[in-house]
N, C-alpha and C positions, 0 to 999 in steps of 0.2 A: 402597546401590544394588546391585542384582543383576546376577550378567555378563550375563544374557540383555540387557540395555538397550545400546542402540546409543549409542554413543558419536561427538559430532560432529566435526568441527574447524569451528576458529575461520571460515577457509572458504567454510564452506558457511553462516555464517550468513546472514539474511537478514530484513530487519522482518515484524514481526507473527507469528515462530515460537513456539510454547509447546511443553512437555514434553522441555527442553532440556537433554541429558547433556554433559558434557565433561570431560575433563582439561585444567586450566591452570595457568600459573604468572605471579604476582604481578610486575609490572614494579613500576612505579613508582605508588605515589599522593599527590593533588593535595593540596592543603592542604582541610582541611573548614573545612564554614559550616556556621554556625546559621540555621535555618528557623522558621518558623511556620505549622502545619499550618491550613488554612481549614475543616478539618470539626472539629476538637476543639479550636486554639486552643491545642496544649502545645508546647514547643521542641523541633526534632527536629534531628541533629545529620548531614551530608549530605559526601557527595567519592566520587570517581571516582580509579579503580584503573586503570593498562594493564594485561589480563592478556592471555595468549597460548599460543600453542602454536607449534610446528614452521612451521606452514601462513600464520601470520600472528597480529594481536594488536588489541583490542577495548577499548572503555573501559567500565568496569563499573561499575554506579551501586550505592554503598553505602551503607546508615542505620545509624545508631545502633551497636548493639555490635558490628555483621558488621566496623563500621571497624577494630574493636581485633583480631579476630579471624584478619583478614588481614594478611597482612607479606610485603613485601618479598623475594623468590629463593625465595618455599617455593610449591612445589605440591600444588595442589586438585583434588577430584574435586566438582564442581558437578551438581546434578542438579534436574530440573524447572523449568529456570531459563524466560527468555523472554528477544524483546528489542521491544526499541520504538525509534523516531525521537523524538530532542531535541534542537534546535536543528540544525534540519538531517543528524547525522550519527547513525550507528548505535548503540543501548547496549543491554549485556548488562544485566538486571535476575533478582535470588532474588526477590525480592517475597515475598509472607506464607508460599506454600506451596513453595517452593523451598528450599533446602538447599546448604551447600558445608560440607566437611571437608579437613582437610591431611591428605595422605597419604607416605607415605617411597616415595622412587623411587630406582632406584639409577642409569638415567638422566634428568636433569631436560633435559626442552622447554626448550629456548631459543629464545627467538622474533626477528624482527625484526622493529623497529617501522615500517621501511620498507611493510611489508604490514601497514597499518594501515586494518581495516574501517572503522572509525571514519572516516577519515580523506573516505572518499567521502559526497559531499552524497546527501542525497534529501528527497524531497519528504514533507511532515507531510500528516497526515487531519486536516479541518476538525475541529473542536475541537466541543462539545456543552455545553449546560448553559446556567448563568446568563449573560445576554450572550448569547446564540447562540441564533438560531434555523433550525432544518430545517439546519443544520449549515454555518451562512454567517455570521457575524459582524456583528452589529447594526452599521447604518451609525450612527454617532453625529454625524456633520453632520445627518442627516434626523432627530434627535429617536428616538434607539432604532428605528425603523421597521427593518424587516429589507432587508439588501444587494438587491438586483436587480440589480447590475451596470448595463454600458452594452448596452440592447436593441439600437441602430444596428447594431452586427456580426453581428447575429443572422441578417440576412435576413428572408424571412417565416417564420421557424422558431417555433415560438408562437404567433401570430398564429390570430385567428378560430377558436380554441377550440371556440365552439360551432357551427364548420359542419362539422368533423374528430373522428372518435375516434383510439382509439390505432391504429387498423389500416388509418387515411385517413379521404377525405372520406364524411360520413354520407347517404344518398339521403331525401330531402327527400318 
């Protein structure tokens, strides 16, 4: 990572950032599970780290050998990272093109988990793919058909399609 890169803190993050620098250090991590991946089908091996800085501290989703690579009281300079919403609450993600290295500090960030981003709920984006369609979740009482919700609250909002465009009603 070169000085000219802007370096975050914890902070400032917020869902849906990419090209993500920091300095952090390793709190504590979770016990790993074993996974199985749905697109290849091979075991992947999965846990979450508190890391943090001065500013506050994040939960950082790690696979496979990042788990060994990480430890406990040492600090990292993370770069190109991202983050996403999982299960309601905030996470730092390296993903394929992202990166983290230990670095020697001769003062180390201590963070408090009190200021825990993590810790704030937020709302997830409709999910996509098999099962889902237009980004709504197959009603599966209705036989796979796709969700429409309850229309009653709608008012007349939708309604009569074809005497309205998007700009109002069409002159006849």
């Amino acid at each position: 990572m070169s000085e000219s890169e802007e370096l975050k803190k914890v902070e400032e993050l917020r869902p849906g950032l990419r090209g993500i620098n920091l300095k952090i250090k390793c709190g504590t991590k979770n016990d790993e599970k074993e996974v199985v991946s749905k697109q290849t089908g091979e075991t992947l091996r999965v846990t979450e780290a508190i890391v943090g800085d001065e500013s506050g501290s994040i939960l950082m989703t790690l696979w496979n050998d990042d788990i060994d690579k990480m430890v406990s009281d040492h600090v990292y300079k993370v770069s190109n990272a991202y983050t996403t919403v999982f299960k309601t609450s905030l996470r730092l993600n390296i993903g394929k093109y992202g990166a983290f290295e230990e670095i020697q500090e001769e003062v180390t960030p201590n963070f408090d988990d009190a200021l825990n981003t993590s810790k704030k709920e937020y709302q997830q984006r409709p999910r996509s793919g098999p099962g889902f369609e237009g980004g709504r979740p197959r009603d599966r009482e209705e036989g796979g058909r796709p969700y429409r919700g309850d229309r009653g609250d709608r008012g007349d909002r939708g309604r009569d399609r074809g005497d309205r465009g998007r700009g109002g009603f069409r002159r006849r």
